[in-house]
C-alpha positions in Angstrom: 0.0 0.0 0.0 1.0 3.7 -0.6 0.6 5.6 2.2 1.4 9.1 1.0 0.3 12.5 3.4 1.6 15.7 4.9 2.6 17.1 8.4 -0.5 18.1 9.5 -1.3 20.8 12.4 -2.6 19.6 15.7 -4.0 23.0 16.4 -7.4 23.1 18.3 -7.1 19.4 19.2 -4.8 16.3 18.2 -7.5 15.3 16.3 -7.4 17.9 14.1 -4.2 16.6 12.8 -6.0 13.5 11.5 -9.2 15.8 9.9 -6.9 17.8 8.0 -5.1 14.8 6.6 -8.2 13.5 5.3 -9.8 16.8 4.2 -6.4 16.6 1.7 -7.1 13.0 0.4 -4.1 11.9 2.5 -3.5 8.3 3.1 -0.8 8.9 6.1 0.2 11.9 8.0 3.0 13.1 10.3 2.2 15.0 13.6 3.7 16.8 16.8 2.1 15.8 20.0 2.9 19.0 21.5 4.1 22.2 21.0 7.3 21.7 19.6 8.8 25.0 20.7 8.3 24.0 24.3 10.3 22.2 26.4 6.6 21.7 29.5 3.5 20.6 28.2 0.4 19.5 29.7 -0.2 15.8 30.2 -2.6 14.4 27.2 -6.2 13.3 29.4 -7.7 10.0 28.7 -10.6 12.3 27.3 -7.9 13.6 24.5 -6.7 10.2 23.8 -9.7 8.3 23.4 -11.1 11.3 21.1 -7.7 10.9 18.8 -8.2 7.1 18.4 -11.7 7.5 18.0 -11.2 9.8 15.1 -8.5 7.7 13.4 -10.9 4.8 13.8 -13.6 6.5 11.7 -11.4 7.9 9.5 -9.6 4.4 8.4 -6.1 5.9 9.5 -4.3 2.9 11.4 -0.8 3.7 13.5 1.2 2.5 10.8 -0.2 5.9 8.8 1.3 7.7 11.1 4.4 9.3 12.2 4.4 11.2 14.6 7.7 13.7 15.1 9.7 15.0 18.2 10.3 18.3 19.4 13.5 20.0 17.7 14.8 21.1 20.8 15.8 17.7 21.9 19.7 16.7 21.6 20.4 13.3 22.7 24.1 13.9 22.2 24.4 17.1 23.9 27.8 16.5 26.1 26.4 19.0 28.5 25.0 17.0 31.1 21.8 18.9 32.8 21.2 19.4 29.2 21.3 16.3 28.0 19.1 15.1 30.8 16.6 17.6 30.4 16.4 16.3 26.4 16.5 12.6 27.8 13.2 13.6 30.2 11.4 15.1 27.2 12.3 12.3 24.9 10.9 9.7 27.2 7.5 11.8 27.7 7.2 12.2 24.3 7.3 8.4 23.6 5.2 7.9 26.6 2.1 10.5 24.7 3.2 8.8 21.0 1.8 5.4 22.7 -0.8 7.0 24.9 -2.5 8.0 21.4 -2.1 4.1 20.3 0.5 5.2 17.9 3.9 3.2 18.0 6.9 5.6 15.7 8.1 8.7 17.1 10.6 10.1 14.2 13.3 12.6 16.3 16.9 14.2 14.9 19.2 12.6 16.3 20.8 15.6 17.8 23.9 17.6 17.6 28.1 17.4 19.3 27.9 21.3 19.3 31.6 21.3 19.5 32.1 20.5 23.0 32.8 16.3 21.7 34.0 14.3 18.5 31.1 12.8 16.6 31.8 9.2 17.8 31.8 10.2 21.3 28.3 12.1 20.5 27.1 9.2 18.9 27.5 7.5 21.8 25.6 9.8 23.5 22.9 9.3 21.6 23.0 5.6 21.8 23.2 5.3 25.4 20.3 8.1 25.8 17.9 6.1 23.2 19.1 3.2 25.0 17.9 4.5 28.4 14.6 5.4 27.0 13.6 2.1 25.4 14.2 0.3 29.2 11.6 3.3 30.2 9.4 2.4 27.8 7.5 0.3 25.6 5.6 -0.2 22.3 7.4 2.7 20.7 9.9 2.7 18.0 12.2 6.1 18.1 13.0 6.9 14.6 16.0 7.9 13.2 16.0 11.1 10.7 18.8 11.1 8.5 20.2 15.1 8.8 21.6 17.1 6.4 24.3 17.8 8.3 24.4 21.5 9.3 26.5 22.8 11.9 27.8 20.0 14.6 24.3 17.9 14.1 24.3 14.4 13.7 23.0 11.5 11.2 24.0 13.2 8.1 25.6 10.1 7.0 23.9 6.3 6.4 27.7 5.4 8.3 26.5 7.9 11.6 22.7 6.2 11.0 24.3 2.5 10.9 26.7 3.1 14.1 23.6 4.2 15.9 22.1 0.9 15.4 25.0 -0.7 16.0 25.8 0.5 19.2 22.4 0.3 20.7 21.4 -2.6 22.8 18.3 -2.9 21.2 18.7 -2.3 17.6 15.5 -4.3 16.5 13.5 -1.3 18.8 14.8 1.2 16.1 13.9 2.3 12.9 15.4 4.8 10.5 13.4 7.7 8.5 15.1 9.0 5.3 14.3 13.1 4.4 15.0 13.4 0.7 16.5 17.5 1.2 18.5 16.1 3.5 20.5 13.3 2.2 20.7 15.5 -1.1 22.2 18.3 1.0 24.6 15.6 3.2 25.7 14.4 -0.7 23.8 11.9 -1.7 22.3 12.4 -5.1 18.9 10.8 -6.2 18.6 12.7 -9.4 18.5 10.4 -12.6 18.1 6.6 -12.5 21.4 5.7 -12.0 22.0 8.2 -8.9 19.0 7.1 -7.8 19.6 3.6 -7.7 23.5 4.1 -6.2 22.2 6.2 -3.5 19.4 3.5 -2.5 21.4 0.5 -2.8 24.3 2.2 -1.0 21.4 2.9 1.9 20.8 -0.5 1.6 24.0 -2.0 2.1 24.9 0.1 5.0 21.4 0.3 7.1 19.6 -1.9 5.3 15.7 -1.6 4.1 14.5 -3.7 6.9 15.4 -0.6 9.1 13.3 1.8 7.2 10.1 3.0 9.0 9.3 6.2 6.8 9.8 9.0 4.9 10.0 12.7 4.7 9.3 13.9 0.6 11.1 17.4 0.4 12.4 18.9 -2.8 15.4 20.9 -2.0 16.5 24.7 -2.7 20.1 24.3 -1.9 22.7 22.8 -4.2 24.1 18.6 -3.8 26.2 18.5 -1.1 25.2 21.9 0.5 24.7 20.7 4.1 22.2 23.2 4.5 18.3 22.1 5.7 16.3 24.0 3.2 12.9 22.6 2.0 11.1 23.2 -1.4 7.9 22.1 -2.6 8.4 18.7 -5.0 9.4 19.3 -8.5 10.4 23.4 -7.6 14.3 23.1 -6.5 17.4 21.3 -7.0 15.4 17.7 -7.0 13.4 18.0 -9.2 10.1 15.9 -9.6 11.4 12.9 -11.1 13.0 11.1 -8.2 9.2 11.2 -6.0 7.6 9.8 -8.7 10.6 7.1 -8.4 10.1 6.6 -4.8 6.1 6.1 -5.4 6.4 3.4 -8.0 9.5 1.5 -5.9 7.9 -1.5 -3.6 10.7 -1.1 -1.2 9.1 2.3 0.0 5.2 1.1 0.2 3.1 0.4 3.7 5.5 3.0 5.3 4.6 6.8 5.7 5.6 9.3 3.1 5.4 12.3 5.2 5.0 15.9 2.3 7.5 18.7 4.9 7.4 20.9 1.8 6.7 24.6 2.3 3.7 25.8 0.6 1.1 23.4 2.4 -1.9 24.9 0.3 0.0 22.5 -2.6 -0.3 20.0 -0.4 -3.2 18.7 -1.7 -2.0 18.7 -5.4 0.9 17.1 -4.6 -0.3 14.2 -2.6 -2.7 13.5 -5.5 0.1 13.9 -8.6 1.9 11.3 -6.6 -1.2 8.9 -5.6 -1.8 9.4 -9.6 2.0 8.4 -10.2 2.2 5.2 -8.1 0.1 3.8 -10.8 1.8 4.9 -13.9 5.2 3.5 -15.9 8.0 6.0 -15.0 8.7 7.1 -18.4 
């Protein structure tokens, strides 16, 4: 199955996130469970939870349509310690309210060195951290975002994703999301059949499909290789539409959720359509 959709709002209710994905013909959809820009939040009731499911329920969205995604001011592999604690707390609540609302993927960054620590020792960071969470929790699988590596962040190579698994205790409780601008800006090119087929099998050789939970569809407006996180709607930057189409027609990304982060969200619509249209036609 294609489950194509968009990061919808959960303004007014985290419900809401659900109605708007089917008001735009989505067949998945990505979500905060809070406000992202806030490190408190209030507790979600039972009242909120049972509404959320109940909505999915009549809607015919299932958990695996969803993928839910964690704050962005959470850095697992922040040396500083009351700082890295503080991330830690909010990354275990977060997975606790991801399976409170019956869903069981939250999708997180998987954070940033800021120049205090070499990568590997941040890695590690990061490993231990997710590693600490999964013994506090249960029934949810932390997903991996590949980065595009700006600054001191993390992840913006499949080698930094593969250590990650690899130095987990419980790699089979982790999954791995790509995000199309940001493996183009880290260097990877998916432009043309034969990049796009390099790229993919290299993925595959050094995580490996079996890890892949989802996907985030961004074109990009930065130049391969640019390191630099900056989304375009599909088929208006350096991507190009071609590759998406690729991606919709490839059984090696169906019955996972391909998440639209683009930035004009009133294409939204068109563009979850073009590709729904796609997945049934013969890449010319």
């Amino acid at each position: 199955m294609l489950y194509i959709g968009s990061h919808t709002s959960i303004a007014g209710g985290l419900e809401n996130a659900a109605i708007e994905a089917d008001s735009l013909g989505a067949s998945a959809f990505g979500m905060f469970t809070k406000n992202q820009r806030q490190w408190a939040t209030r507790p979600i009731t039972e009242e909120q939870s049972t509404r959320f499911k109940e909505m999915l329920a009549s809607l015919g969205f299932t958990k695996e349509q969803v993928l839910p995604h964690g704050s962005y001011l959470i850095n697992l592999g922040n040396p500083d310690g009351l700082k890295r604690r503080q991330s830690l707390d909010a990354f275990i609540d977060e997975l606790s309210r991801v399976g409170q609302l019956g869903l069981d993927k939250l999708n997180f960054h998987p954070g940033a060195h800021v120049n205090m620590l070499d990568r590997t020792g941040s890695l590690k960071l990061v490993s231990e951290a997710l590693d600490e969470a999964l013994q506090e929790t249960e029934g949810v699988m932390p997903i991996i975002e590949t980065t595009a590596g700006q600054g001191s962040t993390l992840g913006s190579s499949f080698e930094e994703i593969e250590m990650l698994l690899n130095l987990s205790r419980y790699p089979e409780r982790l999954g791995v999301c790509i995000d199309t601008c940001h493996i183009f800006a880290a260097g990877y090119d998916i432009r043309g059949e034969e990049a796009f087929a390099k790229t993919f099998e290299l993925f595959d050789r050094v995580v490996g499909f079996a890890n892949l939970r989802g996907m985030h569809l961004n074109d990009a407006k930065i130049k391969l290789g640019s390191r630099l996180d900056r989304h375009e709607s599909l088929g208006k930057g350096e991507i190009g539409l071609d590759p998406f189409i690729r991606i919709v027609q490839d059984e090696r990304f169906m019955n996972i959720p391909l998440i639209l982060e683009t930035i004009d969200s009133t294409l939204w619509k068109e563009e979850i359509a073009l590709l729904k249209a796609s997945s049934q036609k013969t890449m010319q």
